[in-house]
N, C-alpha and C positions, 0 to 999 in steps of 0.2 A: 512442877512439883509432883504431879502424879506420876513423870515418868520415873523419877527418881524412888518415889514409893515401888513401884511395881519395879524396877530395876534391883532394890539395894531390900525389897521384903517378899514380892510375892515369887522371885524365879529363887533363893535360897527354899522356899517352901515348897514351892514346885520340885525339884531336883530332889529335896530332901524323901517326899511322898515316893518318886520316881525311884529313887536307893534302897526304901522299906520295903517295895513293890516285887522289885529285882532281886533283892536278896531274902526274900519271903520265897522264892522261887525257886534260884540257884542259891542260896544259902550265903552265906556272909563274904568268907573268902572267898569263893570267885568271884564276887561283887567286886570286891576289894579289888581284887588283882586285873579284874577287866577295866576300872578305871584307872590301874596306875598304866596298863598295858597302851588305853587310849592314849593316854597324857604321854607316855616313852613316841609312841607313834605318829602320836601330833607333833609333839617337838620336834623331831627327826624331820618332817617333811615340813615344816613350819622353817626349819632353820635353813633347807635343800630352797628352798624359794625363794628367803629373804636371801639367799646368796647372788640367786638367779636376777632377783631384780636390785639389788644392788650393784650388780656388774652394768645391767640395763642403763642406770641413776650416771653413774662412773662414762660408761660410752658415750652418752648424751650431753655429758656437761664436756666431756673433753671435745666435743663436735661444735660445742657452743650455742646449743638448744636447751632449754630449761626443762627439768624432767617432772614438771607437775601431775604430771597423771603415776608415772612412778612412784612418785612418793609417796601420792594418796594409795597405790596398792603396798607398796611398804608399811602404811599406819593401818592400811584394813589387814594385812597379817600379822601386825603386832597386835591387834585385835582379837584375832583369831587366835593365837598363840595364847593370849591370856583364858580366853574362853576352852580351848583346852588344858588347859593348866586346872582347869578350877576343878574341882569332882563334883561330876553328874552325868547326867547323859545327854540331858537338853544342852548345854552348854557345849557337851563334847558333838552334838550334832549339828550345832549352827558353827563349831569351829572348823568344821571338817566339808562342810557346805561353803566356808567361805577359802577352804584350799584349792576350791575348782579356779581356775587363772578367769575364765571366762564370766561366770558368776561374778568375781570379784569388778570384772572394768565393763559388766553390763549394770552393776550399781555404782559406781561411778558418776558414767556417765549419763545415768539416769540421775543422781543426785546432785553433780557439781556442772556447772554450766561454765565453760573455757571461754575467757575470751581474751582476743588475742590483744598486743601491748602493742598502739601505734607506734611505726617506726620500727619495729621489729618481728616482720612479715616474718613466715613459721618457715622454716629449712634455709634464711638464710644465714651463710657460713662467713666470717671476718677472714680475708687472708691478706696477710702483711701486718704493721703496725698500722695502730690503735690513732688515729690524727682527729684530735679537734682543733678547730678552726676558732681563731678569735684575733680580738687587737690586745695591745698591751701599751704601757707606758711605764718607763720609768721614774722612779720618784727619787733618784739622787741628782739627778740633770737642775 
């Protein structure tokens, strides 16, 4: 519950102070325009990566490997993408921290612990048709 307080009231207050701060400084409009500037810029490289690791996601499944750790960098740049979408600058600085490729799959892997699915040891490939093995009987006999 507290995270959600300090998520959804103290960073809007945060950021808020952060925009009075900045534009007490550089004056409104450049305020203004250096956040939409952030947000044009985040996008652009936000969308350059989700392409990158959607090609990634795409390779992997047509190899017939599960792309879980892809993914999970696909939902930390949609992440990322909304935190720069949003106007401020704390927001636009942890969105643009988490555009580093490297940053992103050292929290990861520091936060999601892989384990593997018996029976489906990691690199190996299916080639030929799909056979399970069983008995059967018929019920019109």
């Amino acid at each position: 519950m507290l995270l959600f307080l300090l998520l959804f009231v103290a960073t809007p207050l945060v950021e808020l102070y952060f925009l009075i701060k900045v534009g007490s400084i550089i004056g409104a409009l450049p305020t203004i325009a250096l956040s939409l500037l952030t947000a044009a810029i985040g996008g652009y490289l936000v969308r350059r990566q989700g392409l990158s690791v959607l090609m990634r996601v795409r390779d992997m499944l047509e190899q017939g490997e599960m792309p879980a750790l892809e993914l999970l960098d696909g939902a930390l740049l949609l992440l990322c993408g909304f935190a720069l979408l949003l106007p401020g600058f704390i927001t636009d600085a942890i969105g643009f921290l988490l555009l580093i490729p490297p940053l992103r799959h050292v929290l990861i892997r520091r936060y999601v612990h892989v384990v593997p699915v018996p029976g489906h040891p990691a690199g190996e490939r299916r080639v030929g048709p799909r056979v399970i093995e069983g008995k059967y009987r018929r019920e019109d006999d």
